[in-house]
C-alpha positions as CSV (number, residue, x, y, z in Angstrom):
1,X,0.0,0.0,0.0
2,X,2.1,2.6,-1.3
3,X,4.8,3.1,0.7
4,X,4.2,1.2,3.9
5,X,6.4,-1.8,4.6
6,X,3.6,-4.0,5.8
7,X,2.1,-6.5,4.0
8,X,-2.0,-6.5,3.1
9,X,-4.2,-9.1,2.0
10,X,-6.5,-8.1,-0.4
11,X,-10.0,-9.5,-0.4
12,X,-11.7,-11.2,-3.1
13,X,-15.5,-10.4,-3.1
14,X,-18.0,-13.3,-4.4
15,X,-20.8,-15.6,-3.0
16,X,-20.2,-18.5,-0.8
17,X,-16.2,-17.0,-1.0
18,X,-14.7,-17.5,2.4
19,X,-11.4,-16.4,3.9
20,X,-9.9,-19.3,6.7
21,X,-7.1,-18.0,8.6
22,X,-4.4,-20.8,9.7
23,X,-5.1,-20.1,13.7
24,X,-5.9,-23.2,16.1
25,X,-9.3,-23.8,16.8
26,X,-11.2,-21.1,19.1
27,X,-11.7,-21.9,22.2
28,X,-14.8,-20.4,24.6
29,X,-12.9,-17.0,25.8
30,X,-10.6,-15.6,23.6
31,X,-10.3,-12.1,21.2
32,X,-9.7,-11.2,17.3
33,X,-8.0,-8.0,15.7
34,X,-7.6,-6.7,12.5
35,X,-7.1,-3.3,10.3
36,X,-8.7,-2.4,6.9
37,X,-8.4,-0.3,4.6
38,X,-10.6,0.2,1.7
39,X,-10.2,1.5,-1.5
40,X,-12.4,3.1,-4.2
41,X,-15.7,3.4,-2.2
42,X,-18.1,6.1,-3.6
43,X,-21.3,7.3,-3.1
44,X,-22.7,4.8,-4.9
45,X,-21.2,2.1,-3.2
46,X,-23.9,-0.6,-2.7
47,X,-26.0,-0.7,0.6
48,X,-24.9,-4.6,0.7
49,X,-21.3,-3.9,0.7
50,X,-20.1,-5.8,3.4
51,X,-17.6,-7.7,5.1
52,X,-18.7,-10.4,7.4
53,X,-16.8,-11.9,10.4
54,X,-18.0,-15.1,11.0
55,X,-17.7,-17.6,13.6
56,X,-18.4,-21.3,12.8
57,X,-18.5,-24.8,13.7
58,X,-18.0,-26.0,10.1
59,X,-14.0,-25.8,9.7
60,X,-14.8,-25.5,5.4
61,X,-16.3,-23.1,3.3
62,X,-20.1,-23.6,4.4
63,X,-22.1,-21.7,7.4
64,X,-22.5,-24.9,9.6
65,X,-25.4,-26.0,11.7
66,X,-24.1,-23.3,14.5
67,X,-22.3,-19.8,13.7
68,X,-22.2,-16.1,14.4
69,X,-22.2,-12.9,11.9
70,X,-21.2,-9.9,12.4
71,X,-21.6,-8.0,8.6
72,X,-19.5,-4.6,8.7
73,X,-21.0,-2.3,5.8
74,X,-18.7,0.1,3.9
75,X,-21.9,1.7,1.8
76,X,-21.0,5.6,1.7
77,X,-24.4,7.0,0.5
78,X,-26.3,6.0,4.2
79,X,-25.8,4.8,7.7
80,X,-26.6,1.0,7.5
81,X,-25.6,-0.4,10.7
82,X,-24.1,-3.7,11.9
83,X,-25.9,-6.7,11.0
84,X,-26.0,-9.4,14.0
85,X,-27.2,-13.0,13.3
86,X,-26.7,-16.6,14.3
87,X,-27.9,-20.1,14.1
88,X,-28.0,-22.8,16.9
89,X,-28.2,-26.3,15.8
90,X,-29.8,-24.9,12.3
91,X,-32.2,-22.7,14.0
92,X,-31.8,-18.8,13.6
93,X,-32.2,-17.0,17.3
94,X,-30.7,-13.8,16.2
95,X,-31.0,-11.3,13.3
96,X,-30.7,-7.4,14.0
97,X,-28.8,-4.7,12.4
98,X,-27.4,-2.4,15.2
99,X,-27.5,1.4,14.3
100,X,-24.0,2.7,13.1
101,X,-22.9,5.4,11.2
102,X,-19.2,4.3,10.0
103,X,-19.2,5.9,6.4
104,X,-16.1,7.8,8.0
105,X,-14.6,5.0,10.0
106,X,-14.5,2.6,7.0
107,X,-12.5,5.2,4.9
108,X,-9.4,5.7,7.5
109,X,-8.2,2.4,8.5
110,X,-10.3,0.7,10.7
111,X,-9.3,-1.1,13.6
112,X,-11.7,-3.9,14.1
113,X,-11.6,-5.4,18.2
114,X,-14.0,-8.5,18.6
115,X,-14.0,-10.3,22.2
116,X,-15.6,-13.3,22.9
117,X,-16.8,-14.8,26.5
118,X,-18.4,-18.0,26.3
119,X,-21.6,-16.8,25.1
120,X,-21.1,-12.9,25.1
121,X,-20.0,-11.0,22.1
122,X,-19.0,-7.8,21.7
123,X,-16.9,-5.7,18.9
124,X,-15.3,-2.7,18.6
125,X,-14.5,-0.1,15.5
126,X,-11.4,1.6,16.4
127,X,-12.1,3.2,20.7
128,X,-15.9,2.6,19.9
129,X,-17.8,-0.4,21.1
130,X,-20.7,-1.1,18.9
131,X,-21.7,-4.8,19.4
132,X,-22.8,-5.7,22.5
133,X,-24.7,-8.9,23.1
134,X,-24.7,-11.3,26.2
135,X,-26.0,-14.3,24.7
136,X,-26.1,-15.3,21.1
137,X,-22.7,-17.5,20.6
138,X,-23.9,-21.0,21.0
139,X,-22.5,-22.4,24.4
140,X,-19.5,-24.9,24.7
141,X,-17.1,-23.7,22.1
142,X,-18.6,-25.4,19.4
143,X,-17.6,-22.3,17.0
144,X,-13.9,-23.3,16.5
145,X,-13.4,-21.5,13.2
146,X,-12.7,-17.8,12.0
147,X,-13.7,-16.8,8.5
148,X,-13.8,-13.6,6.7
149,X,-16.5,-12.4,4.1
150,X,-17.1,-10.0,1.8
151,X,-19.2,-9.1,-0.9
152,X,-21.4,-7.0,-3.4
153,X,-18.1,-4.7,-3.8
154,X,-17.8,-3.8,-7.3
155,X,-14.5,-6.0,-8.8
156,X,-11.6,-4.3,-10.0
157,X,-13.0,-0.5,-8.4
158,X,-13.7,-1.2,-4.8
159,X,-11.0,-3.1,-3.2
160,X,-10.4,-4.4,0.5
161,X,-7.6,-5.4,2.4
162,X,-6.4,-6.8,5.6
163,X,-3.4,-7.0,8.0
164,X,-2.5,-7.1,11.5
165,X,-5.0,-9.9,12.5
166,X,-4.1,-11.2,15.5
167,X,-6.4,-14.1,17.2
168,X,-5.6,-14.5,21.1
169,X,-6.8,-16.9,23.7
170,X,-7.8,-15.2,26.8
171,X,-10.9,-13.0,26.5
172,X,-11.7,-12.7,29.8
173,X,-13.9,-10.3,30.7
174,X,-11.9,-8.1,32.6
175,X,-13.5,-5.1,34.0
176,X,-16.2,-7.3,35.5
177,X,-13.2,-9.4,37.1
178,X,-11.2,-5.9,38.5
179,X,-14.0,-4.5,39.8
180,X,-15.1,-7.5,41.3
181,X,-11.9,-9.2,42.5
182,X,-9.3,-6.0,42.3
183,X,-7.4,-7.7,40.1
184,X,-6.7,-10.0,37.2
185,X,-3.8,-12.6,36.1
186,X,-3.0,-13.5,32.7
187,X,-0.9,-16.2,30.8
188,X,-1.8,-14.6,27.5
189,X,0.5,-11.9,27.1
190,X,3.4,-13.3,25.6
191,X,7.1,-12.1,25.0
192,X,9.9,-13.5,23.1
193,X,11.9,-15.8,25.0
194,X,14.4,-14.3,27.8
195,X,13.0,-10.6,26.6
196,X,10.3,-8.1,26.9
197,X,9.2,-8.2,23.6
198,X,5.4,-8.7,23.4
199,X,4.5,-10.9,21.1
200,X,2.3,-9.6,18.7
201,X,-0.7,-11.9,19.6
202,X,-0.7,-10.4,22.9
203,X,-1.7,-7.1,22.7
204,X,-6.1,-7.9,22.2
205,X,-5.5,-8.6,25.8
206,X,-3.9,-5.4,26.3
207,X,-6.1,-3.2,24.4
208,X,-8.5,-5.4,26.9
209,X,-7.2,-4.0,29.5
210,X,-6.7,-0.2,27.7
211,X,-10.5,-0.3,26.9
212,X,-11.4,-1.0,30.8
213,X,-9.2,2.0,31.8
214,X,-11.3,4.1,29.4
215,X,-14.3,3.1,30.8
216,X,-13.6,3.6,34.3
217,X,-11.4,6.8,34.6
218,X,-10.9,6.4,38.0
219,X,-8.8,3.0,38.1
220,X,-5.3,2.5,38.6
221,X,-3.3,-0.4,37.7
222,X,-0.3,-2.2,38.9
223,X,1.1,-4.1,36.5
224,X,3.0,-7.6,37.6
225,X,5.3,-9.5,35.8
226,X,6.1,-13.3,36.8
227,X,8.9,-15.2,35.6
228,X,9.4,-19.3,35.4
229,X,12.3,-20.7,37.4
230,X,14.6,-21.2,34.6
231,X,17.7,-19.1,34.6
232,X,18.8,-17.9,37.7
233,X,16.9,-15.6,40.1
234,X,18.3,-12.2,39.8
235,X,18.2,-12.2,36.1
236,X,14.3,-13.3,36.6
237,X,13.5,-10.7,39.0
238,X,15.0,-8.2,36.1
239,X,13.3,-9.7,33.2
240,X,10.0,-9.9,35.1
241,X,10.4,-5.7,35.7
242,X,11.0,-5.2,32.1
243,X,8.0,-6.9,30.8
244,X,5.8,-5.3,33.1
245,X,7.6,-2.1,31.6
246,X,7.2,-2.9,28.6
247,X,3.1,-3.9,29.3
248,X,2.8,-0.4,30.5
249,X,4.9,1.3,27.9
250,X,2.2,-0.4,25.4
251,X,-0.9,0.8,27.1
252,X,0.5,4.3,27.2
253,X,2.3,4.4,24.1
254,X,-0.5,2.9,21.8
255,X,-3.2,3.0,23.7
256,X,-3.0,6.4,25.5
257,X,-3.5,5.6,29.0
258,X,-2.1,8.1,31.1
259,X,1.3,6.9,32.6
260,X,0.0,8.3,36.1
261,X,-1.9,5.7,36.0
262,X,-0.2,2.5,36.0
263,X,2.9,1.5,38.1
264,X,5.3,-1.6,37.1
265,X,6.8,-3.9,39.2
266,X,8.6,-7.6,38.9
267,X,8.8,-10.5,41.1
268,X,10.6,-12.6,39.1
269,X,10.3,-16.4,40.1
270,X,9.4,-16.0,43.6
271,X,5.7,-16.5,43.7
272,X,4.7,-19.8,41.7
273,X,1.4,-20.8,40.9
274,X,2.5,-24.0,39.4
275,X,5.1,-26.5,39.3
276,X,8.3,-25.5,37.8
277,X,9.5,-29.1,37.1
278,X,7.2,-29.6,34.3
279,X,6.1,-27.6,31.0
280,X,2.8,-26.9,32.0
281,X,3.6,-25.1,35.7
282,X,6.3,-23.7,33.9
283,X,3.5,-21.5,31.3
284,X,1.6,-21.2,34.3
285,X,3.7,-19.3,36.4
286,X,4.8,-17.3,33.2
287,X,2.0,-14.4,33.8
288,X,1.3,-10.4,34.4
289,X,-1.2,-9.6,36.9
290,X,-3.3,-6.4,36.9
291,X,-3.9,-5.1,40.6
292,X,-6.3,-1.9,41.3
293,X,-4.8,0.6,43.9
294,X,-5.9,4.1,45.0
């Protein structure tokens, strides 16, 4: 896309044309994020101009007996709206379109935020939540596969294109859980190994965490970082400072949250939650906690 050095997929509009993307199957909690941009939209850009997120228990290129859409309209000449629908076990349950004006949004590079929590789901266009829905994702994680879908653009004038998905297990529905508990622990922010580098598939759960701050001004967060016991102790209790560093520099650097804040502290290895002999306490004690304080 001109210039830029990142790399877009563009879109190919048609019926019954679906886009899989290579992730592992969803499980009940987790959160998906993407940008767009769009080219060639005009006025008279079709009121069916859509792309559709789906969710699905059919891992092919058919709707399944169970699924949830969410169709995202790029029509320039009226406010369409979000259209919400979904089957359960063949049955439709749901079918609304939401009221939403994004004939500006859809022009500038969207930033599409979709969270998932069990049943709930909810989805954001760029700080805005517009989706908000407690129960329509059929229970028990039967919807294990993400599709894209988009159609009624006209070929060869109005073009779409995608980067920067990012599909992470986690979800958790976290300002519920701070306001409730106080505070939160995650294994799903993720850095390179031995570094602070966050992981790219991390960061739904930290703009998680930037969009509870935005809705309640008045929290403050300490962020934690946790280390395994591999490596020796000191170098732990240092690595553990720097991601929690580097989690705050992210929420304040990309997400604006005001650096007064949050505070960041590490405890390296010294407070397991699991076993450090074995692979599985080892990612368990691998975390960041989020911990209110006045």
């Amino acid at each position: 896309m001109n210039d830029s050095p990142e790399k877009w997929l563009e879109l190919i509009p048609g019926y019954n044309i679906r886009y899989i993307p290579d992730v592992p199957k969803l499980p009940e909690e987790y959160t998906i994020e993407f940008d767009l941009i769009a080219v060639g939209l005009t006025k008279k850009t079709s009121s069916t101009a859509i792309l559709r997120v789906d969710l699905s228990d059919d891992d092919k290129f058919k709707d399944g007996a169970n699924f949830v859409h969410a169709s995202i309209p790029f029509c320039q000449y009226a406010a369409i709206g979000i259209t919400m629908s979904n089957h359960i076990n063949n049955k439709r349950e749901i079918y609304s379109v939401v009221r939403a004006d994004l004939r500006e949004e859809v022009l500038e590079r969207p930033h599409i935020s979709i969270a998932v929590n069990k049943q709930r789901f909810r989805l954001w266009v760029n700080e805005e939540k517009h989706i908000d829905i407690p129960r329509i994702v059929p229970e028990g994680a039967v919807l294990n596969t993400l599709k894209f879908h988009m159609n009624n653009f006209k070929d060869g004038e109005e073009r779409l294109f995608i980067t920067n998905l990012k599909v992470a297990e986690g979800g958790l529905d976290l300002r519920r859980q701070l306001i409730s508990e106080g505070k939160v622990s995650t294994n799903g922010i993720l850095f390179d190994s031995g570094s602070d580098r966050i992981k790219p598939q991390s960061m739904g759960i930290i703009r998680q965490i930037s969009q509870v701050l935005q809705q309640e001004s008045m929290m403050k967060l300490n962020i934690i970082g946790h280390t395994d016991a591999d490596g020796d102790a000191e170098s732990n209790l240092q690595l553990s400072k720097d991601r929690a560093e580097a989690v705050k520099k992210a929420l304040v650097e990309i997400y604006a949250i005001d650096a007064s804040r949050l505070t960041a502290q590490g405890k390296g290895e010294a407070e397991p939650v699991g076993d450090n002999d074995s692979p599985e306490g080892k990612a368990q004690n691998r975390r960041v906690e989020f911990v209110t304080f006045n």
